[in-house]
C-alpha positions in Angstrom: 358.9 69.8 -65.8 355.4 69.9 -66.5 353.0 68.3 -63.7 351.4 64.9 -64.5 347.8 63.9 -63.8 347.2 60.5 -62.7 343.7 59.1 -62.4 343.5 55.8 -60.7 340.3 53.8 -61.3 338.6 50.8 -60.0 338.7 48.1 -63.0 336.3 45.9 -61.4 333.7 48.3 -61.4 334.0 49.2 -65.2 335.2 52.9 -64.3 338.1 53.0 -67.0 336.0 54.4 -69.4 335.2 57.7 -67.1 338.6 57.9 -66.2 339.3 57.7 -70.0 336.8 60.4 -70.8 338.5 62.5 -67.9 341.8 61.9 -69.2 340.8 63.0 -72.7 339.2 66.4 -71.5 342.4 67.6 -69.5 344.4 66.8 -72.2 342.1 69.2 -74.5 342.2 71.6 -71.7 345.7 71.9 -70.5 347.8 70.8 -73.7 350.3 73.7 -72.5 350.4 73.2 -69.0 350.7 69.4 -68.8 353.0 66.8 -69.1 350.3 64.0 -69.7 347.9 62.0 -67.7 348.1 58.8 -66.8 345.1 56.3 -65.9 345.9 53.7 -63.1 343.8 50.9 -62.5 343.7 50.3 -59.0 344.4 47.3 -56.7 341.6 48.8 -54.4 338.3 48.2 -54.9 336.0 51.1 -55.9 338.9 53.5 -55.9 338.5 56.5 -58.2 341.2 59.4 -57.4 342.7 62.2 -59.1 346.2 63.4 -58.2 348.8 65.7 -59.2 352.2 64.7 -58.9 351.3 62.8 -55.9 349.2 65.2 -54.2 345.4 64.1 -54.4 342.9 66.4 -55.5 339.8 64.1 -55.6 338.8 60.7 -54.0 335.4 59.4 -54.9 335.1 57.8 -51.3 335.9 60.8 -49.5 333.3 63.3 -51.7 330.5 60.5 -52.0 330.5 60.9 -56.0 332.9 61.5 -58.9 333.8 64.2 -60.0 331.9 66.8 -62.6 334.4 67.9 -65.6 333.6 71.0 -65.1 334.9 70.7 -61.2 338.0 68.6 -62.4 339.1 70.6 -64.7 339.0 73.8 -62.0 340.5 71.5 -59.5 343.3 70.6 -62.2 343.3 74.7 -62.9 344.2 75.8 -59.6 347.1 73.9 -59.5 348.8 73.9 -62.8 348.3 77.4 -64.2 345.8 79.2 -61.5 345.6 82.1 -63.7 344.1 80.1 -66.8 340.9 81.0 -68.0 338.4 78.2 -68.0 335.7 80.3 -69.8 332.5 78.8 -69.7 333.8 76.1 -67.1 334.4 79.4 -64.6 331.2 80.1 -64.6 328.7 79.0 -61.3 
């Protein structure tokens, strides 16, 4: 089975919208390597994480700032299909 993204976000502090953005640029990326992505609003105030079937690879909290796309979608990379090309997104 294909591994599932899930993006919880803080509803109270308008944040569905990025995670919504987020959601939609995996999806572009890694229509072949994932199952879906799912966008969780969170009972936790100002919580904004990004895990993989459980396994968190981004808290906002933790970092100090959300994620860049570019970064999430490496992040997402090295997990699902670490050999994938990102193309321009490889680039430093």
């Amino acid at each position: 089975m294909k591994p599932t993204v899930i993006i919880e976000y803080c509803p109270k502090c308008n944040w569905m919208l990025r995670a919504a953005y987020m959601a939609q640029e995996l999806l572009s990326t890694f229509t072949d390597d994932l199952y879906g992505v799912t966008l969780h609003p969170s009972e936790t105030n100002g919580r904004y994480t990004v895990s993989i079937n459980g396994t968190e690879i981004f808290d906002r909290k933790q970092q100090g700032r959300f994620p860049e796309v570019k970064e999430l979608k490496q992040l997402v990379r090295d997990v699902v299909n670490p050999n994938k090309s990102l193309g321009h997104s490889d680039k430093p």
